[in-house]
C-alpha positions as CSV (number, residue, x, y, z in Angstrom):
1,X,-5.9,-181.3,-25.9
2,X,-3.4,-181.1,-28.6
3,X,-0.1,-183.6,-28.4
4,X,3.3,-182.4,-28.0
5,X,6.5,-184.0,-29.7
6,X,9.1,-184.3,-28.4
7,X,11.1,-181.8,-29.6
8,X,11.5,-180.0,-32.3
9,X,14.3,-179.7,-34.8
10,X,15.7,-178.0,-37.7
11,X,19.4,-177.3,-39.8
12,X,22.6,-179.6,-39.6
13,X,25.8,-178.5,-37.8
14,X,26.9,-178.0,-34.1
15,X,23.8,-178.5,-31.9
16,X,22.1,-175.9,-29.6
17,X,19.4,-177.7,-27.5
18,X,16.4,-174.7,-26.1
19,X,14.2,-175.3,-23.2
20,X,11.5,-173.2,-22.9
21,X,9.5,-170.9,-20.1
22,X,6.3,-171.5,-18.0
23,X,3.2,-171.6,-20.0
24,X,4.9,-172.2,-23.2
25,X,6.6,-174.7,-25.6
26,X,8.7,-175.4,-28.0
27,X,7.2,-173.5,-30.5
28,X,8.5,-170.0,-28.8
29,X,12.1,-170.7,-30.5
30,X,10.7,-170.9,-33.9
31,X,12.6,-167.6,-35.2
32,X,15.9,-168.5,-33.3
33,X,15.2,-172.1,-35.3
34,X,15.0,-170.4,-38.4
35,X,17.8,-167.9,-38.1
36,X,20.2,-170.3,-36.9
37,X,19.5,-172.9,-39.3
38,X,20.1,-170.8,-42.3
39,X,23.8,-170.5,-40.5
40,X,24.2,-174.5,-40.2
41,X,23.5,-174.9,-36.6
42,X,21.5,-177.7,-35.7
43,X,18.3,-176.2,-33.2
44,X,16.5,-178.7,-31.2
45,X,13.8,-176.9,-29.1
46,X,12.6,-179.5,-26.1
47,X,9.2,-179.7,-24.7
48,X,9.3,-179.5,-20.8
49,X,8.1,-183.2,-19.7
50,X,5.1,-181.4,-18.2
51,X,3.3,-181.2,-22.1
52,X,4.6,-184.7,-22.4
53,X,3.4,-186.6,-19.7
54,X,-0.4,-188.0,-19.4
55,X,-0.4,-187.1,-15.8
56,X,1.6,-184.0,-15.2
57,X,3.8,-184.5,-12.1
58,X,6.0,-182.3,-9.9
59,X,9.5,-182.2,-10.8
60,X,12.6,-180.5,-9.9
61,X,15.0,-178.5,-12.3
62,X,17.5,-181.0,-11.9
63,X,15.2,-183.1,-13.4
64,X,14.6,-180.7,-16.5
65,X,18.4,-181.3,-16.9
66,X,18.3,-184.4,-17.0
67,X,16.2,-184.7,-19.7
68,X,18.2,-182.4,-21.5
69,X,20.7,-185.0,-21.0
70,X,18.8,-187.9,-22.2
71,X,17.4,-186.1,-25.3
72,X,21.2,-185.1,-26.2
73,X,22.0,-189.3,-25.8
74,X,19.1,-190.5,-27.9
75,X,20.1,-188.0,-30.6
76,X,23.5,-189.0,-30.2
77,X,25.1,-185.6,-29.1
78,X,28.4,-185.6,-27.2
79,X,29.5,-181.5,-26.6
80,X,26.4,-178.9,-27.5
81,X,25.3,-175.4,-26.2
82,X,22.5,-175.8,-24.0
83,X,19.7,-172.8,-23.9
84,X,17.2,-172.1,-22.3
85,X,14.6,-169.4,-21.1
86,X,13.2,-168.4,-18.1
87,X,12.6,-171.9,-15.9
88,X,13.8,-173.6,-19.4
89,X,17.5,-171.0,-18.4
90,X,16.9,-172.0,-15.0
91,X,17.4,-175.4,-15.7
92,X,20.1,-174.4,-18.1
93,X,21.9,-173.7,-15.0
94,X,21.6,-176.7,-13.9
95,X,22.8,-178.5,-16.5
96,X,26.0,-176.3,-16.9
97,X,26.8,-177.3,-13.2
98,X,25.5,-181.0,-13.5
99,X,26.7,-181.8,-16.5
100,X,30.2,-179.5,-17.8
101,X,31.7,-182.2,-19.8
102,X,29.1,-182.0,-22.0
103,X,27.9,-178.2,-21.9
104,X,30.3,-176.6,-24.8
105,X,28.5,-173.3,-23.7
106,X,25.4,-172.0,-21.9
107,X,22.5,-169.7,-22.8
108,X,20.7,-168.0,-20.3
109,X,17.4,-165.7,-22.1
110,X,15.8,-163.9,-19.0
111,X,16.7,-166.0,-16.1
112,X,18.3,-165.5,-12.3
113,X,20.5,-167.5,-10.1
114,X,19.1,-165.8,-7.2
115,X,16.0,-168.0,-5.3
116,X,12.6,-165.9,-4.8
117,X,11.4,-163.6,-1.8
118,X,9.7,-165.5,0.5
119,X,6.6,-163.8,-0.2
120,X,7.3,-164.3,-4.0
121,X,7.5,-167.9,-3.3
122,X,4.3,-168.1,-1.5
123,X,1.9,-166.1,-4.0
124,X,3.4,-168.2,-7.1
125,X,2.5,-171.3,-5.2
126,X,-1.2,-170.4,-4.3
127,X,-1.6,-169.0,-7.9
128,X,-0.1,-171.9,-9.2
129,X,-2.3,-174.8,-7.5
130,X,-5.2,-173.6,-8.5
131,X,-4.0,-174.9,-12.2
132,X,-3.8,-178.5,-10.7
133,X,-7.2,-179.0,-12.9
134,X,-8.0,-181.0,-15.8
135,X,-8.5,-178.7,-18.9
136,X,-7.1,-176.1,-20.7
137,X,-5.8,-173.1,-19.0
138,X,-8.4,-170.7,-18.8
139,X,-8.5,-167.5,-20.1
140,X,-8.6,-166.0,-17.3
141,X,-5.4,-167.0,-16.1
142,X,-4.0,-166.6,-19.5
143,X,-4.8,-163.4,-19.6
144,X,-3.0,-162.6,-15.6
145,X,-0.4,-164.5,-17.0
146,X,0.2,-162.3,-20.3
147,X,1.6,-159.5,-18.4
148,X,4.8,-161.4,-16.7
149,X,5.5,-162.7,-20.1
150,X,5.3,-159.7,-22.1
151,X,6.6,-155.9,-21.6
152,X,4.9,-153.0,-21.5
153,X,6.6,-152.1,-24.8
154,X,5.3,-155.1,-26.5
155,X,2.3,-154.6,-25.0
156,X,1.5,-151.0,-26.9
157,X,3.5,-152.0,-29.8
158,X,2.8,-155.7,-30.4
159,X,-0.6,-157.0,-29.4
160,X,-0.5,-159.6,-31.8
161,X,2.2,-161.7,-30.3
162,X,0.6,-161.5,-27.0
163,X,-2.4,-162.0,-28.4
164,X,-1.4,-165.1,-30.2
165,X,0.1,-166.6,-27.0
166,X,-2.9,-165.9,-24.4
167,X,-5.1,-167.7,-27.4
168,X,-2.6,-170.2,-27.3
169,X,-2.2,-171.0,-23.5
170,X,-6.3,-171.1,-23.3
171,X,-6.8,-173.2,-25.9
172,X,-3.7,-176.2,-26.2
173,X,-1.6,-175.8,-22.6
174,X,-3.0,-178.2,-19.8
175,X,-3.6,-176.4,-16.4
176,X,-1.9,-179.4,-15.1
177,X,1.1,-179.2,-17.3
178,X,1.9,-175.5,-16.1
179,X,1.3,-176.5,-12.2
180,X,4.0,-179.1,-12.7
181,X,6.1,-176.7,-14.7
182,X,5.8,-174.2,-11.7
183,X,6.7,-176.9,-9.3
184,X,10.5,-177.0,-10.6
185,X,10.8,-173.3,-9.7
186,X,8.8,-171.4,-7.2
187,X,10.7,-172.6,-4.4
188,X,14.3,-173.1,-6.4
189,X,17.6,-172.4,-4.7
190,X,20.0,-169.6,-4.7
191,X,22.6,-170.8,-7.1
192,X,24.5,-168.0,-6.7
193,X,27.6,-169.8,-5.0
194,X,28.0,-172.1,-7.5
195,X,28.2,-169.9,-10.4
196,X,31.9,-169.5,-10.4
197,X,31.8,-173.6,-11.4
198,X,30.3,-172.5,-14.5
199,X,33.4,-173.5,-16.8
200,X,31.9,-173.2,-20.4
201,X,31.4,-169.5,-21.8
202,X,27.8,-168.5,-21.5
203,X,25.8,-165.8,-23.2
204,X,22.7,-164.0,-21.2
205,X,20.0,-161.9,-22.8
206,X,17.6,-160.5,-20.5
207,X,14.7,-157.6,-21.3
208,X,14.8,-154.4,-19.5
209,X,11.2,-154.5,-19.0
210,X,11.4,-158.0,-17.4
211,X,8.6,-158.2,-14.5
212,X,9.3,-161.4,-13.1
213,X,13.1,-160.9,-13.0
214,X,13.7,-157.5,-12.6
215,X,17.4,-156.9,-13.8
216,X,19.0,-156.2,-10.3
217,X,18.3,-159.9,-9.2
218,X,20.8,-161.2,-12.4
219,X,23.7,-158.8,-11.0
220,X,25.4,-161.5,-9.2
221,X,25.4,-163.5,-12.7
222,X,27.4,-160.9,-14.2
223,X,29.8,-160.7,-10.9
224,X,29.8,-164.6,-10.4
225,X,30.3,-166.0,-14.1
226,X,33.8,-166.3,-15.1
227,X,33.4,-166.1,-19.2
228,X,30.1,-164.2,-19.6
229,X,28.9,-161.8,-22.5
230,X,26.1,-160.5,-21.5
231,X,23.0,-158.3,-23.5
232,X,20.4,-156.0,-22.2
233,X,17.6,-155.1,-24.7
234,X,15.4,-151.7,-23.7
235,X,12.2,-151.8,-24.1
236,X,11.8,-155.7,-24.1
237,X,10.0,-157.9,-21.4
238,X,10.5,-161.6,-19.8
239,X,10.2,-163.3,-23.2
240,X,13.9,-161.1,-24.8
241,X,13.8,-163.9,-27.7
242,X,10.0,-163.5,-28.9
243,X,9.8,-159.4,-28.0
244,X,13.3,-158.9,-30.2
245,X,13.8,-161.6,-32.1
246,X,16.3,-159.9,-34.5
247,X,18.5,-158.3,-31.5
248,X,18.3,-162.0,-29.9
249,X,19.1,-163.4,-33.0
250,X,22.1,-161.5,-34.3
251,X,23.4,-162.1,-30.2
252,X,22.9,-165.7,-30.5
253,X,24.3,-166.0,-33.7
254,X,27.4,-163.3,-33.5
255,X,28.1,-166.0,-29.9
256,X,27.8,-169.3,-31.7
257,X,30.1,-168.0,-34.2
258,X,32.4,-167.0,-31.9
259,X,32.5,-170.2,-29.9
260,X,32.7,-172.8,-32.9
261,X,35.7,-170.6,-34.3
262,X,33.5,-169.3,-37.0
């Protein structure tokens, strides 16, 4: 199995820290790395603990925050914009709430504050131990996995990138990892209530085409959220910053601008 730094990082400037989704890594924020480099930011992209770890172990999404936290002392930064997607945006919430003297703003890319159905909870969690293996994940479940990631749009019009990703997953992410990843999440709470805490201006981006977070469950983000610009892109699935990289792009950019007085 292939070793993980870290993070990742590239540019100079006001820091954005990205946490990324289930099944992936860091790697998934390369073209918001490269865009938002080229306009001085400074993009860290953190590996979940999960790829990091020799043993994989549950965790909670408070913990995820906390480790953005500790990254952001060891690389000695004091007020950034945290991101993140999916569980990576989940724990983004956390850390706006945990943490709002140090969140200068929040990115959530296809996320909820809402918890999970019941029976939601229960069919991620038997799906999800079976990964508490040694190995690879197999293709099989890479493959099962593909369509909650990815659109149907994407699907017909982009093979490649799920292609690329399913060879990816069966091939480099530990089973383990992605049971302990799934841990944090399955049976998460509703966070609803607390969103009006949210202090720090935050951007969403969420697909139209989103599976796993249909876009009725983010509706009491949009209510709940005092300072929230929010962006829907058609024809775009669970992964909004891989499926439309330019549209996410130009959104994260146009945002960062805005709140660093650009």
């Amino acid at each position: 199995m292939a070793g993980f730094a870290r993070y990742l990082e590239k540019g100079t400037g006001p820091a954005v820290i990205f946490n990324h989704g289930t099944l992936m890594d860091a790697t998934m924020f390369a073209p918001q790395m490269d865009y938002l480099a080229a306009k001085g930011y400074r993009v860290i992209a953190q590996n979940s603990r999960a790829l990091l770890e020799e043993v994989p172990a549950a965790h909670s999404l408070d913990d995820l925050a906390a480790d953005t936290l500790r990254l952001a002392d060891d690389l000695g930064l004091e007020h950034f914009v945290a991101a993140g997607m999916s569980v990576g945006a989940f724990s983004t919430i956390n850390f706006a709430l945990n943490y709002p003297d140090r969140c200068k703003a929040a990115i959530f890319i296809d996320t909820m504050a809402v918890d999970y159905p019941d029976a939601e909870k229960e069919a991620f969690r038997a799906k999800f131990d079976e990964l508490n293996v040694d190995g690879p994940v197999s293709r099989a479940v890479a493959e099962w996995s593909a369509p909650f990631c990815f659109g149907k749009t994407t699907y017909a019009n982009n093979m490649a990138l799920v292609q690329h990703w399913i060879d990816r997953w069966a091939t480099l992410i530990p089973a383990r990892a992605v049971w302990a990843q799934s841990t944090s999440w399955t049976h998460k709470a509703d966070y609803t209530p607390r969103l009006k805490e949210i202090a720090c201006p935050v951007l969403m981006l969420h697909g139209e085409e989103d599976v796993p977070l249909p876009l009725e469950r983010v509706l009491s983000m949009v209510m709940e959220i005092p300072d929230l610009t929010m962006h829907k892109f058609a024809r775009v699935g669970h992964t909004a910053n891989l499926e439309a990289p330019d549209l996410a792009n130009r959104a994260i950019g146009n945002f960062l601008d805005r709140i660093h007085g650009r």
